[in-house]
C-alpha positions, 0 to 999 in steps of 0.5 A, a space after each residue: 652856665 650849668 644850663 647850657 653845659 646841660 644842653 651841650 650835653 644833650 645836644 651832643 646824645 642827639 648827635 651821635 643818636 641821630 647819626 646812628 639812626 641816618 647811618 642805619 637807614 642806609 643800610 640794605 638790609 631789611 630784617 626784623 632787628 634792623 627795623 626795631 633797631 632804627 624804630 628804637 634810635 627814632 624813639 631815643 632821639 626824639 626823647 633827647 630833642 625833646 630835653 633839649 628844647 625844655 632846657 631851652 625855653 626853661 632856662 636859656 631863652 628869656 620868657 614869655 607868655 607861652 614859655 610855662 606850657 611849652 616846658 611842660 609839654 617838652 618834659 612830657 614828651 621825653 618821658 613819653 618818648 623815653 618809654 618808646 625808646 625801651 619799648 623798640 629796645 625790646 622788640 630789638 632784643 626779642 628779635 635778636 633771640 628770635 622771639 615770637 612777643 612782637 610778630 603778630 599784631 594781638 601779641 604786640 599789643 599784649 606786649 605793648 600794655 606796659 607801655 600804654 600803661 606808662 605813657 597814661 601815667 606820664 600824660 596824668 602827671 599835667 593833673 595830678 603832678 606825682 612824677 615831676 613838677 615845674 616851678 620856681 625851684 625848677 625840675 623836680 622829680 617826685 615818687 612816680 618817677 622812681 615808678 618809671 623808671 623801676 618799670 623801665 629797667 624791670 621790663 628790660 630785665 626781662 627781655 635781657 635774660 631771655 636774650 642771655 638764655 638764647 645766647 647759650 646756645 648760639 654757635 657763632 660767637 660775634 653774634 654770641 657777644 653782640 646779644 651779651 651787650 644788646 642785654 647789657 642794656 637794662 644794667 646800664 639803665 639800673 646804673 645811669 638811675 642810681 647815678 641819676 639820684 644826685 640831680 639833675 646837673 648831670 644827664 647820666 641817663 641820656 649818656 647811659 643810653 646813647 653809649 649804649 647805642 652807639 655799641 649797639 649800631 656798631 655791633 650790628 654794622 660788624 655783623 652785617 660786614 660778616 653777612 653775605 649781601 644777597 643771601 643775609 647769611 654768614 660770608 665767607 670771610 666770616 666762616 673760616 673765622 668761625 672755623 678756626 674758632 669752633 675747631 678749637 672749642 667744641 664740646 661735642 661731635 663737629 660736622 660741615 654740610 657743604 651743599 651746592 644747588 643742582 643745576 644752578 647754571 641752567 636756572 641762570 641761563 635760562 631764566 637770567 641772573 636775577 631768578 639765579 640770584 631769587 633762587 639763592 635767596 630762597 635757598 638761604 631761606 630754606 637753611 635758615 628755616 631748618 637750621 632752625 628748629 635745633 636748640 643749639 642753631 647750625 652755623 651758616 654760610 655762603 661758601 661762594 656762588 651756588 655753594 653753601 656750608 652748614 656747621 653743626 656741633 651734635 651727633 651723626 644722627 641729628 647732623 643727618 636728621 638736619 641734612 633731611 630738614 634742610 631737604 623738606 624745607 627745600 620743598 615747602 619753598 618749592 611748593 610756596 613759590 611754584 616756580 618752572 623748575 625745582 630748587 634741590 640741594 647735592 648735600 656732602 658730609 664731614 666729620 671733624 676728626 683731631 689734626 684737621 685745620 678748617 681747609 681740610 674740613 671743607 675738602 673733606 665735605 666737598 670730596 663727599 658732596 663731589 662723589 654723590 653728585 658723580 654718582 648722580 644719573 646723568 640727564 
């Protein structure tokens, strides 16, 4: 009875796991965290199926003569897998922080050596059985398990501050409390072991992981409903959110940029919606590019059509300083792409002042970006 409720238990995981894995595969969007998230739930997944199998043959399909290795090997892999399963979850949390650990392949091998290093312990153990065994008493772990797993929750540990350092300077605060769960990760895993000393009867380290992941897709699914589809940067409905946050928590000076691409309608009528839509793109690029490079990264989003609003909570001489990277990095698409017409951003300023609400905020901005643009010489 123990056994089968065991792999109830586990079957359940396997569920919810791979039902957050289809879902997220359905999704448009093709970022650096959304792979490592889809990577990170193959990984767990195929660590649960492997457990399941072994609770299977080892103790609810009667024996034969292949039972013993298929055990073993079934044990195996979900160890194997499990250290997969972290490793994705790194790299997730590292692109959550925009880190640069994972993005080329020598530094992902570096960052991998943990792991290589984990998965030759796990396989060593068919020999030398220091981390679990298999016999007539069951599944007994033994002093490399402990290793494992000390390992496991070290390796996240580090990735977890690194996010919670990032988060700091975060501006916009889903994403803020979405990397504050993403590193809530190794404590869990810290738990779920603790908990785990007691046996084996109850799988706390696989409930501890899915619930994790079950938060960490639907984090992410509230952030993409916040994200603007073409342009995979902040929507509307998300920026009057922001607004009405930040202008009531703010430590320094508030400024908003609102920006509209010159001449936009010509690109549509010319070249046809699809370079329209490549050229919004590439702009939203452009920003993402420049915002950047600023310690306390520049809120931004699609304000609707060719118009975009950039928030950012400094000085006046870095808000303008950010006005001209936005302008070079405009360039370097320009001159990257070497499209028949040239992307320029109409850039209009304003500064928060007390009694503003987030509406005259933007008119405010749009008042400025209106006088420059009708001050622009014609032709």
């Amino acid at each position: 009875m123990e056994s089968i409720l065991y792999a109830e238990i586990y079957m359940l995981c396997v569920t919810i796991v791979w039902l957050c894995r289809y879902w997220s595969s359905q999704r448009s969007s093709n970022s650096m965290s959304e792979r490592w998230l889809g990577s990170m739930l193959a990984g767990f997944l195929f660590s649960f199926i492997s457990n399941v199998c072994f609770t299977l043959f080892n103790s609810i399909i009667p024996p034969f003569f292949l039972t013993r290795g298929l055990i073993w090997f079934f044990k195996t892999c979900y160890h194997i897998f499990l250290c997969v399963g972290v490793f994705c979850w790194c790299g997730y949390a590292d692109a959550e922080c925009r880190g640069k650990l994972f993005i080329t392949k020598k530094r992902l091998l570096l960052t991998a050596l943990p792991l290589l290093g984990m998965v030759g312990l796990i396989l060593s153990n068919l020999w030398t059985h220091s981390m679990f065994t298999l016999d007539e008493a069951g599944y007994v772990r033994h002093g490399m398990f402990q290793v494992e797993m000390g390992a496991t929750v070290l390796f996240t540990s580090f990735f977890s501050i690194k996010l919670l350092l990032h988060a700091r300077n975060e501006s916009d605060p889903i994403k803020r409390g979405h990397q504050h769960l993403v590193a809530s990760f190794p404590v869990s895993l810290l738990i779920a072991w603790a908990l785990s000393v007691a046996g084996e009867s109850i799988p706390v380290i696989c409930v501890a992981i899915t619930i994790e992941l079950l938060c960490l897709f639907m984090g992410t699914s509230t952030q993409q409903i916040s994200l603007d589809k073409l342009t995979q940067v902040n929507n509307r409905q998300n920026l009057l959110g922001f607004l009405d946050y930040k202008l009531a928590n703010h430590d320094e000076k508030l400024f908003l940029l609102m920006m509209d691409l010159d001449y936009f309608k010509t690109i549509n009528d010319t070249y046809g919606h699809l370079e329209g839509d490549d050229a919004l793109v590439r702009a939203a690029r452009a920003l993402k590019l420049a915002c950047g490079s600023f310690k306390r990264r520049p809120y931004i989003a699609r304000y609707g059509g060719d118009e975009f609003i950039v928030v950012i909570e400094s000085t006046k001489p870095e808000a303008d300083m950010l006005v001209e990277r936005i302008r070079e990095s405009l360039n370097a698409q320009n001159a990257s792409t070497q499209r028949p017409y040239t992307l320029a951003f109409s850039i209009g300023m304003a500064e928060f002042h007390p009694g503003m609400n987030a509406n005259d905020l933007i008119e405010a901005a749009d008042n400025c970006l209106y006088e420059i643009k009708r001050a622009r010489p014609k032709g």
